[in-house]
TORDRENBA-567985 format. One record per residue (C-alpha): residue in one letter; x, y, z. Coordinates in nm, 3 decimals, always signed. Example, Ala and Ser with C-alpha at 12.3 -4.5 7.8 and 13.67 -1.06 7.14 Angstrom:
aa=A&px=+1.230&py=-0.450&pz=+0.780
aa=S&px=+1.367&py=-0.106&pz=+0.714
***
This chain:
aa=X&px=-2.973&py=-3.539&pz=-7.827
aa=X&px=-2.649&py=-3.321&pz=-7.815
aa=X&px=-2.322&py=-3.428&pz=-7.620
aa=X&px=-2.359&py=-3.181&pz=-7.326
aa=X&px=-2.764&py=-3.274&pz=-7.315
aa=X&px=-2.656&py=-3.629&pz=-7.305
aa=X&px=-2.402&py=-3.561&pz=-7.030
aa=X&px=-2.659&py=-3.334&pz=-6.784
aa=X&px=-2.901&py=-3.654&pz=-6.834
aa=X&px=-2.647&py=-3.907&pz=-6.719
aa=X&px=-2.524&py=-3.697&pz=-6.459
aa=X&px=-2.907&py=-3.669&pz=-6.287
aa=X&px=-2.976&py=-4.008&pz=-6.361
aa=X&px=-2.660&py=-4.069&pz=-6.134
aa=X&px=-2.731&py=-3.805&pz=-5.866
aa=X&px=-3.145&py=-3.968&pz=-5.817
aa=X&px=-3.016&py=-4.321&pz=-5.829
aa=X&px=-2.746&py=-4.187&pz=-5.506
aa=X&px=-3.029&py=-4.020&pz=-5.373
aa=X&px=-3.235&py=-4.380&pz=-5.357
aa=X&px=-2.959&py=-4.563&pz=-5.200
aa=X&px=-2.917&py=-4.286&pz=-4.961
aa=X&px=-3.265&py=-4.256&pz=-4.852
aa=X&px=-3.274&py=-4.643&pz=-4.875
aa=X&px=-3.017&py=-4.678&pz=-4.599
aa=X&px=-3.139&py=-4.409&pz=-4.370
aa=X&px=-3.459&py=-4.605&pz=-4.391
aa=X&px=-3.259&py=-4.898&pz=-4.269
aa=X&px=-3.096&py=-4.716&pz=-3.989
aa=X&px=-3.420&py=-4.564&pz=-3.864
aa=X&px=-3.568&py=-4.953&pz=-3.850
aa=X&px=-3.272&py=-5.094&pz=-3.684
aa=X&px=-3.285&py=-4.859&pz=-3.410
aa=X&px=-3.618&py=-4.900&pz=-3.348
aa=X&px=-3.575&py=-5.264&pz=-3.311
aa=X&px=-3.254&py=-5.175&pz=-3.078
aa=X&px=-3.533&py=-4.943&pz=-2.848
aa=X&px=-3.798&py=-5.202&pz=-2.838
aa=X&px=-3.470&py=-5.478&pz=-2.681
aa=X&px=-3.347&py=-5.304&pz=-2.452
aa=X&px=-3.701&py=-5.182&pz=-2.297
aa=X&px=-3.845&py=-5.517&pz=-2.297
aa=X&px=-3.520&py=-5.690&pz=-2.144
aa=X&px=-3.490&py=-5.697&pz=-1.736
aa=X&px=-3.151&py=-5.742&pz=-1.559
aa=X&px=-3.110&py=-6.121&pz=-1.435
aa=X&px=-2.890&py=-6.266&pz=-1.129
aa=X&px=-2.781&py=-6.583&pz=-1.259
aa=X&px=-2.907&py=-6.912&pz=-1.051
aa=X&px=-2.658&py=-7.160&pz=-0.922
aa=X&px=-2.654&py=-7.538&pz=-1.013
aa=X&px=-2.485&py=-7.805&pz=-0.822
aa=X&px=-2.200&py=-7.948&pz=-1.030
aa=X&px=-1.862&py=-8.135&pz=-0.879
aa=X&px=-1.550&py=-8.107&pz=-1.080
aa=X&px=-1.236&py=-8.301&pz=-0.998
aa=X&px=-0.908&py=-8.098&pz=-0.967
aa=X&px=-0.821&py=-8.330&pz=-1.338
aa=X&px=-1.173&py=-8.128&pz=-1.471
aa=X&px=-1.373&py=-8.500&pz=-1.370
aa=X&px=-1.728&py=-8.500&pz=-1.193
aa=X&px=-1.651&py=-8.590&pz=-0.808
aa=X&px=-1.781&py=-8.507&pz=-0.498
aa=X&px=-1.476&py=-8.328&pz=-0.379
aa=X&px=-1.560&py=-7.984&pz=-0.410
aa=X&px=-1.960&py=-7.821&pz=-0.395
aa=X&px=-1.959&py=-7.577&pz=-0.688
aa=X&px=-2.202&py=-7.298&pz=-0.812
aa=X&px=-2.223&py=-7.222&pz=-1.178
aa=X&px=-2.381&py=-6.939&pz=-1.398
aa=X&px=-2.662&py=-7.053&pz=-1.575
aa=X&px=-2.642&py=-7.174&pz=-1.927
aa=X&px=-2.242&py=-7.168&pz=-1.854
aa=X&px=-2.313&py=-6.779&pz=-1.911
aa=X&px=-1.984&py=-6.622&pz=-1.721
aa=X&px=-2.089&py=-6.278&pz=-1.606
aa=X&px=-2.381&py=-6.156&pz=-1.410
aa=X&px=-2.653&py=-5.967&pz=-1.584
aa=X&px=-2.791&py=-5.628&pz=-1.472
aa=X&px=-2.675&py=-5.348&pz=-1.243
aa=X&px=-2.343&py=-5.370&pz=-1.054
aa=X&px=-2.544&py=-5.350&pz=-0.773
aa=X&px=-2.834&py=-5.535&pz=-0.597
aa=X&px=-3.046&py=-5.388&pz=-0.342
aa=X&px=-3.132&py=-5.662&pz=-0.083
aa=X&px=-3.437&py=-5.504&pz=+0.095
aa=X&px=-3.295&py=-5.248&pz=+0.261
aa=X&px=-3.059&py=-4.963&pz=+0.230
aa=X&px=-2.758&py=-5.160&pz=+0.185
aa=X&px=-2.683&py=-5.273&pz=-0.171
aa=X&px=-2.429&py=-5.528&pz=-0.248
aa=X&px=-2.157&py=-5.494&pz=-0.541
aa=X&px=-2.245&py=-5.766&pz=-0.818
aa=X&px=-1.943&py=-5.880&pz=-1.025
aa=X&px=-1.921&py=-5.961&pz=-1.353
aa=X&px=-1.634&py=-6.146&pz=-1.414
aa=X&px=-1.617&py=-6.354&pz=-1.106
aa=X&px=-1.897&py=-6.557&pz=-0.960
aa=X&px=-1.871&py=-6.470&pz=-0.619
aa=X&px=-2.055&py=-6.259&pz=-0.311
aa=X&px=-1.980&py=-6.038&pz=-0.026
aa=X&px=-2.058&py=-6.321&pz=+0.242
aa=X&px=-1.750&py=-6.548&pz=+0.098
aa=X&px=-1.495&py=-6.270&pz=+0.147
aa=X&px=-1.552&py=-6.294&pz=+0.532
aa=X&px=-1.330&py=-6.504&pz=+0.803
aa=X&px=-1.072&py=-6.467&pz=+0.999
aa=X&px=-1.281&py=-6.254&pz=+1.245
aa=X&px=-1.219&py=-5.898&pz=+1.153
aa=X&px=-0.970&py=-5.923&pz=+0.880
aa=X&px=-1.177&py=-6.148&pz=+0.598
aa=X&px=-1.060&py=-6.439&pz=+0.375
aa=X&px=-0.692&py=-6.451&pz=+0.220
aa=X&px=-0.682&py=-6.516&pz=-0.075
aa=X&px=-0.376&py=-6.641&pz=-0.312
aa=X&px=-0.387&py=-6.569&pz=-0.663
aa=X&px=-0.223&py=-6.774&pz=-0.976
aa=X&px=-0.239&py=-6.696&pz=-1.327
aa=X&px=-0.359&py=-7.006&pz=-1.427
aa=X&px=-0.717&py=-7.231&pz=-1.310
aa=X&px=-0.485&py=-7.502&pz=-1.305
aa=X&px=-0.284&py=-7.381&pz=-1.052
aa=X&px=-0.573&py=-7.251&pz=-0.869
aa=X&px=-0.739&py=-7.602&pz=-0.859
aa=X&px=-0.394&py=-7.747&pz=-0.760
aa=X&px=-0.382&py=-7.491&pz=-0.435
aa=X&px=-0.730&py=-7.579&pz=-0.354
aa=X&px=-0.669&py=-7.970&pz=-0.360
aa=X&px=-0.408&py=-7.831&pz=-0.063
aa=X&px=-0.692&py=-7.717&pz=+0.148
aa=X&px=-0.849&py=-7.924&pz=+0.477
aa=X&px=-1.094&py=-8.190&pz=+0.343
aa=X&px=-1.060&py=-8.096&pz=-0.005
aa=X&px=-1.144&py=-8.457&pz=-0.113
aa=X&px=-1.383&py=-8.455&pz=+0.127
aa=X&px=-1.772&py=-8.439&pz=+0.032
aa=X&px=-1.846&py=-8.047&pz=+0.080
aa=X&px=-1.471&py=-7.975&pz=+0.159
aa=X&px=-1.376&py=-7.682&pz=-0.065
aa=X&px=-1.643&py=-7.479&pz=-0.249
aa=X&px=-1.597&py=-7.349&pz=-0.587
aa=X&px=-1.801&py=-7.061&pz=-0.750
aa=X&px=-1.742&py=-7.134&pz=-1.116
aa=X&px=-1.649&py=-6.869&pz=-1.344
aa=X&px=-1.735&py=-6.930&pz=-1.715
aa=X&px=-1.390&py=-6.726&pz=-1.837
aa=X&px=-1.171&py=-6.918&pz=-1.601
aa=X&px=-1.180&py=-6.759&pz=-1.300
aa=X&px=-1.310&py=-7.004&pz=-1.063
aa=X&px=-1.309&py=-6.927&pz=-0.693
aa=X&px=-1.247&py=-7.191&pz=-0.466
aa=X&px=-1.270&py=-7.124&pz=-0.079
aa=X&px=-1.172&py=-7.310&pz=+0.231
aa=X&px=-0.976&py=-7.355&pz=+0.517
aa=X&px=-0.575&py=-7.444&pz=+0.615
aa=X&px=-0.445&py=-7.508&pz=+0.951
aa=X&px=-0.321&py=-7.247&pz=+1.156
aa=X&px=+0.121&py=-7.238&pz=+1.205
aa=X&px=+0.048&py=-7.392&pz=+1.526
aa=X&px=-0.235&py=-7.639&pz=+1.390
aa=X&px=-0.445&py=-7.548&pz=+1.686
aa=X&px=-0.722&py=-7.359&pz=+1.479
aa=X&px=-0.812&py=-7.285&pz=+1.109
aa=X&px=-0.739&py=-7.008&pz=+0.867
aa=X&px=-1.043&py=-6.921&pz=+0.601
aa=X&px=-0.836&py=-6.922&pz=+0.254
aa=X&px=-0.945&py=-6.838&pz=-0.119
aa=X&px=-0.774&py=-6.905&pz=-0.428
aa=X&px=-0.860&py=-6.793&pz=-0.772
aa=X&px=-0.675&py=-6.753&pz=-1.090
aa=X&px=-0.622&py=-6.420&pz=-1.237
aa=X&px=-0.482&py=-6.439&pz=-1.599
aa=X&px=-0.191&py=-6.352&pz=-1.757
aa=X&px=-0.119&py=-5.968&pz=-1.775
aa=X&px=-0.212&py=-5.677&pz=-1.490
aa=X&px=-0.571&py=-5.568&pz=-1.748
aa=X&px=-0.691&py=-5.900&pz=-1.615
aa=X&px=-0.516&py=-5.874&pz=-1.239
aa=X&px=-0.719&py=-5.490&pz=-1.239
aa=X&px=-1.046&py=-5.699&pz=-1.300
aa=X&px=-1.018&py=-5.973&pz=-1.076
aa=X&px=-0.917&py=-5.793&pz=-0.777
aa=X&px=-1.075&py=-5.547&pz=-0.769
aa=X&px=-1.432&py=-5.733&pz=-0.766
aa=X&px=-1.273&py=-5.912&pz=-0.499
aa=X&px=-1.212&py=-5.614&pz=-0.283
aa=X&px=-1.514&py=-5.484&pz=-0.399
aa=X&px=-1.678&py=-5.782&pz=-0.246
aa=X&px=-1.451&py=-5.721&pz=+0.131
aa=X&px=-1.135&py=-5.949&pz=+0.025
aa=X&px=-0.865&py=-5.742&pz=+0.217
aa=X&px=-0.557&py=-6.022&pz=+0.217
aa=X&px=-0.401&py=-6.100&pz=-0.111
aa=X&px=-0.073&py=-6.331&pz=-0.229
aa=X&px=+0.009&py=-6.345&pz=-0.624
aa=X&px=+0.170&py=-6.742&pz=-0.645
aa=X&px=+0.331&py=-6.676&pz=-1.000
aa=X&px=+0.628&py=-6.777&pz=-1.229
aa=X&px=+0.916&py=-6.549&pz=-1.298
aa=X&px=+1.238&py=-6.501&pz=-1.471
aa=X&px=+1.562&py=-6.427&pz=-1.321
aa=X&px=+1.735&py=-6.159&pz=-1.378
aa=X&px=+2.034&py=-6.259&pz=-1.177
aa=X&px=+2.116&py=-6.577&pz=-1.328
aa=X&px=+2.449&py=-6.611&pz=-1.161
aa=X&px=+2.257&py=-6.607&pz=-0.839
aa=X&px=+1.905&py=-6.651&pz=-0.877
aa=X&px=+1.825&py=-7.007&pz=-1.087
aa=X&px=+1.532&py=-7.243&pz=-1.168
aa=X&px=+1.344&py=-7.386&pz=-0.879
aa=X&px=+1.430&py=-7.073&pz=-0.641
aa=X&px=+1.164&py=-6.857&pz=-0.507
aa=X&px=+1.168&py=-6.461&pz=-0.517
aa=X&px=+0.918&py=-6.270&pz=-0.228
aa=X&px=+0.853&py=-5.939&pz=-0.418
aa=X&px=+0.929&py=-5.647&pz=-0.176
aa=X&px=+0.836&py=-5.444&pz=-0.451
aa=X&px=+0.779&py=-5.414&pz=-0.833
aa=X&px=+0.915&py=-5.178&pz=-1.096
aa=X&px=+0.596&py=-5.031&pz=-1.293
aa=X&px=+0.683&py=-5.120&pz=-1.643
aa=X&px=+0.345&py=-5.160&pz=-1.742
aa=X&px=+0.037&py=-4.948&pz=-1.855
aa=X&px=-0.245&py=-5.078&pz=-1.649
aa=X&px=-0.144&py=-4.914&pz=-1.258
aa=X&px=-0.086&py=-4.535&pz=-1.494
aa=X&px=-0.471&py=-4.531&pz=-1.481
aa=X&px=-0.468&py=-4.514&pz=-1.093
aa=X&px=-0.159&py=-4.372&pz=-1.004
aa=X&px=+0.133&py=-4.113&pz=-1.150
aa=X&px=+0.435&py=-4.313&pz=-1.303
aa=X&px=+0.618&py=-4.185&pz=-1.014
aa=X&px=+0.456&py=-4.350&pz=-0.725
aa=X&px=+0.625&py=-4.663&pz=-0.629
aa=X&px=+0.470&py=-5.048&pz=-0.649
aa=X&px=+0.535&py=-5.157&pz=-0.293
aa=X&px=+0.459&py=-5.436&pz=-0.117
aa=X&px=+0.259&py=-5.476&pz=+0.207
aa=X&px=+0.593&py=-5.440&pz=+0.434
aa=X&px=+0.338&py=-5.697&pz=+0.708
aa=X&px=+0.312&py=-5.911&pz=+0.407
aa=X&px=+0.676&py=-5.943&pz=+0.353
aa=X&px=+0.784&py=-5.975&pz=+0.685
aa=X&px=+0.498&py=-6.299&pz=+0.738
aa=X&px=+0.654&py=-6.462&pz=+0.391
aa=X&px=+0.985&py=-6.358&pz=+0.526
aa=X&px=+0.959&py=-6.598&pz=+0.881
aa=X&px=+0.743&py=-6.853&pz=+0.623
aa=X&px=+1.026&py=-6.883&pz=+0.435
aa=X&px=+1.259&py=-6.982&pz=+0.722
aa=X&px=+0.977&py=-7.240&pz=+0.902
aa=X&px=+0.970&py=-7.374&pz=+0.514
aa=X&px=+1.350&py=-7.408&pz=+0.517
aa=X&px=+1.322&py=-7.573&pz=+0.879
aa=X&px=+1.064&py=-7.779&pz=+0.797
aa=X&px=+1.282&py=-7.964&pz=+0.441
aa=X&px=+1.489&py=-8.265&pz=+0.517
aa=X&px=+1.781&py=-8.161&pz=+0.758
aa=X&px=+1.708&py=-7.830&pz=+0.614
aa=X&px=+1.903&py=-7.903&pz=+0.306
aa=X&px=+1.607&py=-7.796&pz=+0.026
aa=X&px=+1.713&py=-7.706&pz=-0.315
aa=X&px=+1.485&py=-7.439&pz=-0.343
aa=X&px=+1.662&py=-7.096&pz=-0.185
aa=X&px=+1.423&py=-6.804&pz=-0.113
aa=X&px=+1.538&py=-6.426&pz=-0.200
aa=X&px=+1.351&py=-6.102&pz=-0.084
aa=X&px=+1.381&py=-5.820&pz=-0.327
aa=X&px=+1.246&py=-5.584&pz=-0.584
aa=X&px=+1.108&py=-5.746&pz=-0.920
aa=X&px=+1.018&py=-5.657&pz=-1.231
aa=X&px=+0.678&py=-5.649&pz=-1.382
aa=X&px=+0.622&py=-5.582&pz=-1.768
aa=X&px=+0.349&py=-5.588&pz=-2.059
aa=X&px=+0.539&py=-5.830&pz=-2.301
aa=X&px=+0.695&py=-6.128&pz=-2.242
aa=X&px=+0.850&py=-6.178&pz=-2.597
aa=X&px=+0.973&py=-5.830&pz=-2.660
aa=X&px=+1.061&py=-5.680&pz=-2.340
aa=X&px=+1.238&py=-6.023&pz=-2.179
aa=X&px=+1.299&py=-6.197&pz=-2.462
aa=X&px=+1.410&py=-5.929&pz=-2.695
aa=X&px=+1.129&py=-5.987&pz=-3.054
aa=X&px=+1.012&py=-5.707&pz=-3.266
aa=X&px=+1.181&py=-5.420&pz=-3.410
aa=X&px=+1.315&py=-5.245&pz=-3.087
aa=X&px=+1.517&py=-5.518&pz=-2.990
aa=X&px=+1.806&py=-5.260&pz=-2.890
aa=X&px=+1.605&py=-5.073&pz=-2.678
aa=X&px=+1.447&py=-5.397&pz=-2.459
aa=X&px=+1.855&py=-5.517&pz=-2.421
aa=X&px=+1.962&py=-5.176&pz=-2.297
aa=X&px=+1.633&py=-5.134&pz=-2.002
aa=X&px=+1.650&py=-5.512&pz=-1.882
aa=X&px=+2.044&py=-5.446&pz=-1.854
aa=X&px=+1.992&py=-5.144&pz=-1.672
aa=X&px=+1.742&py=-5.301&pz=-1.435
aa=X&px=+2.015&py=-5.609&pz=-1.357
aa=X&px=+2.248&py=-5.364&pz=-1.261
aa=X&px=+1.983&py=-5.201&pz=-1.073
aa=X&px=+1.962&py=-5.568&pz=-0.881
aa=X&px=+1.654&py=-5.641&pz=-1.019
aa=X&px=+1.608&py=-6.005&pz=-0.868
aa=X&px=+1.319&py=-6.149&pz=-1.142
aa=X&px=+1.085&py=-6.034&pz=-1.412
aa=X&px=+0.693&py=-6.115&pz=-1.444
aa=X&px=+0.385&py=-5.976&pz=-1.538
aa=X&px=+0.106&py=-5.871&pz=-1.266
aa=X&px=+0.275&py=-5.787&pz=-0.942
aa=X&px=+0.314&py=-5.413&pz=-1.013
aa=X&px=-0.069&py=-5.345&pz=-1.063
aa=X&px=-0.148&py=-5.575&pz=-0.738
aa=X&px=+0.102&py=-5.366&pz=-0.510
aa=X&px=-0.080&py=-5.052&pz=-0.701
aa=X&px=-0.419&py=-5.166&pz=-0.602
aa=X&px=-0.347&py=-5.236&pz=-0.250
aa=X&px=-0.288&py=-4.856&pz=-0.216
aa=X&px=-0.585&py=-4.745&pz=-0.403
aa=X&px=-0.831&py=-4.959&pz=-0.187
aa=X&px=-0.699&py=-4.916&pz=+0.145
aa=X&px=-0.957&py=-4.761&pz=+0.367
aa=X&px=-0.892&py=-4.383&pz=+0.446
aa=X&px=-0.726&py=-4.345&pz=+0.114
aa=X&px=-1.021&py=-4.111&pz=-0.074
aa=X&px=-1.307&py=-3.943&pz=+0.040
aa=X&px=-1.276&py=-3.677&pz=+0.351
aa=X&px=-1.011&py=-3.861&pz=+0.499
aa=X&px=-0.778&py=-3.883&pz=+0.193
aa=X&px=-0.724&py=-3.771&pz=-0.196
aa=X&px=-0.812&py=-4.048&pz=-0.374
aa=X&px=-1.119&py=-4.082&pz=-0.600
aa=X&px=-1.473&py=-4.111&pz=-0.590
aa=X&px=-1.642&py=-4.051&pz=-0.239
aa=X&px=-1.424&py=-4.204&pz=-0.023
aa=X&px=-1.442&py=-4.624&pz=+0.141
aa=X&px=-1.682&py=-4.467&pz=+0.441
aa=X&px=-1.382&py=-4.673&pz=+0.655
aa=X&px=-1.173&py=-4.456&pz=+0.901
aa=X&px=-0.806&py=-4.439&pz=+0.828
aa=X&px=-0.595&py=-4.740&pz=+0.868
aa=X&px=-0.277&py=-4.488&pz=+0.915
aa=X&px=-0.126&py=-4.600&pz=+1.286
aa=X&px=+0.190&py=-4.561&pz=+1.476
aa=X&px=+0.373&py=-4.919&pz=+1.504
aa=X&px=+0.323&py=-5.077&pz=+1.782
aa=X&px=+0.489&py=-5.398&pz=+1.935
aa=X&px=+0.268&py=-5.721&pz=+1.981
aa=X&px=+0.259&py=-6.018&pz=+2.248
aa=X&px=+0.429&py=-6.203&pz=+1.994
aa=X&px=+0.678&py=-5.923&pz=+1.890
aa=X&px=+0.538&py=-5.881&pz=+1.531
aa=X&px=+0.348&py=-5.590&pz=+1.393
aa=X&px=+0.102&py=-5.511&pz=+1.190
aa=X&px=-0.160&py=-5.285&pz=+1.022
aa=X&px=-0.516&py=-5.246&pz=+1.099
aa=X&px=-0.792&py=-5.518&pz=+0.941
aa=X&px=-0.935&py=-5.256&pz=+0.732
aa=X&px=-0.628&py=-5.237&pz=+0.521
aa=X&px=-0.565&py=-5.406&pz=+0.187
aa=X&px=-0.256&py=-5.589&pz=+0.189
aa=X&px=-0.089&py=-5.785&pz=-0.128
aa=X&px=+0.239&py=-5.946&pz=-0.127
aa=X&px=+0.368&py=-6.224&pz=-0.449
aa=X&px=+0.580&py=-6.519&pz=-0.421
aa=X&px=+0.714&py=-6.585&pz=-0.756
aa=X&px=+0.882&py=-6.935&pz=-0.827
aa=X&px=+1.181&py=-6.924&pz=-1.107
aa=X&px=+1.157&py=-7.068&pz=-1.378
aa=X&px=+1.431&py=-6.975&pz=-1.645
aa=X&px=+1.772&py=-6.860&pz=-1.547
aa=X&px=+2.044&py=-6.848&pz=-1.860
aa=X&px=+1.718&py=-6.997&pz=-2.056
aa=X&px=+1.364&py=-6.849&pz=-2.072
aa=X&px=+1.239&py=-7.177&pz=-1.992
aa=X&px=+1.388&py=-7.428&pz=-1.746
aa=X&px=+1.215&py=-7.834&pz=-1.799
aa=X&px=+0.902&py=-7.894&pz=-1.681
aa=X&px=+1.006&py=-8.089&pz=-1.439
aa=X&px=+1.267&py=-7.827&pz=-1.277
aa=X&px=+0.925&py=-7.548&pz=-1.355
aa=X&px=+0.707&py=-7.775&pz=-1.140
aa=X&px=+0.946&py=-7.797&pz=-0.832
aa=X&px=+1.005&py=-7.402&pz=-0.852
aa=X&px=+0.599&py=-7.374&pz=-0.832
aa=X&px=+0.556&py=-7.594&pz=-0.579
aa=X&px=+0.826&py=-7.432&pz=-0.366
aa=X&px=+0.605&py=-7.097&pz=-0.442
aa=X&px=+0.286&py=-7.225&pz=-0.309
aa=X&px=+0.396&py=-7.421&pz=-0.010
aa=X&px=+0.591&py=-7.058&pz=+0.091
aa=X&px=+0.238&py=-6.863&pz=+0.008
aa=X&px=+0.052&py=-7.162&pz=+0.263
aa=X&px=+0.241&py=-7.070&pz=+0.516
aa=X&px=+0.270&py=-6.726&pz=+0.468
aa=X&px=-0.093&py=-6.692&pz=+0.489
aa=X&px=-0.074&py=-6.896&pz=+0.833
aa=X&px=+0.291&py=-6.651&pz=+0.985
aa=X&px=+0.001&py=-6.343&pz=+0.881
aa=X&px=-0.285&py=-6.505&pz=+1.049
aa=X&px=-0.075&py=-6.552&pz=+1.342
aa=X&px=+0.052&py=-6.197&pz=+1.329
aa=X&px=-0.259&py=-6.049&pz=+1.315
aa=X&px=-0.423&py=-6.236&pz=+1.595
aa=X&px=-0.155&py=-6.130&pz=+1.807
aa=X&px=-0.265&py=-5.758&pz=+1.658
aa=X&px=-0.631&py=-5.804&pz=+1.901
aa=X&px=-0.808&py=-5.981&pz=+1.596
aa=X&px=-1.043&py=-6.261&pz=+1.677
aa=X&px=-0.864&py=-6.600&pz=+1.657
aa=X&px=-1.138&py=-6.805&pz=+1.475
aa=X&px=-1.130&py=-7.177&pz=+1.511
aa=X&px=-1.458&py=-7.318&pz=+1.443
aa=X&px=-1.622&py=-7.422&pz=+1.080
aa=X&px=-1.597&py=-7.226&pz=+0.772
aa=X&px=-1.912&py=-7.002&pz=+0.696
aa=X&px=-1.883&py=-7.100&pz=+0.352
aa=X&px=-2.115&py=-7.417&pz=+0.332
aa=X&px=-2.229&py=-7.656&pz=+0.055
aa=X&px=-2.437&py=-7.553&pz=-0.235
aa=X&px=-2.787&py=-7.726&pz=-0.131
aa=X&px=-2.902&py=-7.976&pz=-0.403
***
């Protein structure tokens, strides 16, 4: 056999032996979609069952709190994102959270409040705050496989007459996981929401450890709110929110020991960012860059830096009722919820505030580094503790407000009752 005959032989030996393993793996393909088809037709969409379980606020079984929990400790519901119920209606299903419709109401018109830390460890903290949380049936938690258990219940009114139907539920670190969270909330009806969160100040000379910021707003240096609204659109607080943690802050002052508490409250605009190492603390490559913004924004009288309020302020605005649809520009098809816009008006009590169908968010951030990123643990516990005490009775100055706004002043029993063995 010649050179060049040799050569043509080994070169279709090569291309038949290609052609096998090609064939071979499109033979492969073809089975492994088939098996794919046969899954997904044979599987059916599943609402997960409750259980009864009792965790402790330490993570220890107790009858303190009734709790529901996804089967299998499976931490999303299965199936469509919505469940018809027999009728017409059908109810949003979320996947993240283990909660329904019928827990978001309260309050009469308005719905639950709910206050939202980063961590389930705060959250379970703020719920051991609630009335006859160590009481059998006190506090009910829907439990949340990824950590986002929700935990509802009552407070005292500011004049201890009457209760106020509360939530609390953590919502990670970072606005992706704020977007989630609340937005299956007001999905569900939630209307009222509080961020309780940690923060760095930016004025150091003014602004230490253990002091408490109330956000009036929140610069948008962060990706997640671009996907609902232009860069230029600004992160604003609920003014009815600030104004209720505004007069909480000064019965909270009036209530501390002759009024002399270490903890000083400021009202202002804050900062909310994607990275806390490189943007605060300066790491990576474009260490230059982070120095020159975060200067810029102290001289701007940026009061503290964090990482969700932006995206919560954003939110607010997307969801408020009247905000898409015919009455409004926003997306999809609109709430179906007339327009909450409304001259101000002057109440009995001489507040003022929006109507129920509004979404309002406000944060209380406690401090927790100054001329350090991070203060003790000790100081950082007495700076979150000041935060959530100022959120209580923030929720209770709004309640107030808005019952002096015509909303029904609701004093009996939570609806929220016990899990049934």
């Amino acid at each position: 056999m010649s050179n060049t005959e040799s050569a043509s032989f080994r070169l279709a030996l090569a291309g038949g032996a290609a052609l096998a393993l090609c064939m071979t793996s499109v033979y492969r393909q073809q089975q492994e979609i088939g098996k794919l088809k046969k899954l997904i037709t044979s599987s059916k969409p599943q609402r997960l069952q409750p259980t009864r379980q009792s965790p402790q606020l330490d993570g220890t079984s107790s009858n303190s709190f009734a709790t529901t929990n996804g089967a299998q400790g499976q931490d999303f519901n299965q199936g469509s994102t919505e469940q018809d119920h027999g009728s017409n209606a059908k109810e949003f299903v979320p996947h993240h959270i283990s909660a329904t419709s019928a827990d978001m109401e309260g309050n009469g018109d308005v719905g639950r409040y709910f206050l939202l830390p980063g961590s389930n460890g705060r959250a379970r903290v703020i719920a051991d705050m609630f009335e006859h949380a160590n009481a059998k049936g006190g506090v009910v938690v829907r439990k949340s496989g990824r950590g986002h258990d929700v935990y509802l219940g009552t407070v005292k009114t500011a004049d201890g007459a009457g209760i106020v139907d509360v939530g609390v539920v953590a919502t990670g670190m970072g606005c992706p996981s704020v977007d989630i969270v609340v937005t299956e909330l007001i999905k569900l009806g939630a209307k009222r929401f509080i961020r309780v969160g940690t923060a760095g100040s930016l004025q150091p000379h003014t602004i230490r450890v253990g002091d408490v910021v109330i956000a009036s707003a929140a610069v948008r240096d962060e990706g997640t709110s671009r996907h609902y609204a232009p860069i230029e659109f600004p992160a604003i607080a609920a003014p009815t929110m600030v104004q209720a943690l505004q007069q909480a802050a000064r019965d909270v002052r009036q209530e501390s020991t002759n009024g002399n508490s270490s903890n000083n409250t400021y009202c202002g605009v804050v900062h909310t960012k994607d990275s806390l190492y490189a943007r605060e603390f300066g790491e990576g490559a474009m260490v230059q860059g982070h120095e020159t913004y975060m200067h810029g924004l102290k001289c701007m009288g940026v009061l503290a830096s964090e990482m969700e309020a932006a995206h919560l302020f954003t939110l607010a605005h997307t969801h408020a009722c009247g905000n898409s649809g015919d009455g409004g520009t926003g997306s999809g098809s609109g709430t179906g919820n007339p327009s909450t816009l409304a001259p101000i008006t002057a109440n009995e009590n001489g507040t003022a505030s929006v109507g129920p169908g509004a979404v309002l968010c406000g944060a209380v951030l406690g401090i927790v580094g100054d001329d350090a990123p991070f203060a003790d643990k000790s100081k950082q516990a007495s700076a979150v503790q000041a935060a959530i005490a100022l959120a209580l009775q923030g929720l209770r100055v709004l309640h107030s407000m808005e019952c002096g706004h015509g909303h029904e002043n609701k004093t009996k029993a939570s609806r929220i009752a016990p899990v049934a063995p």
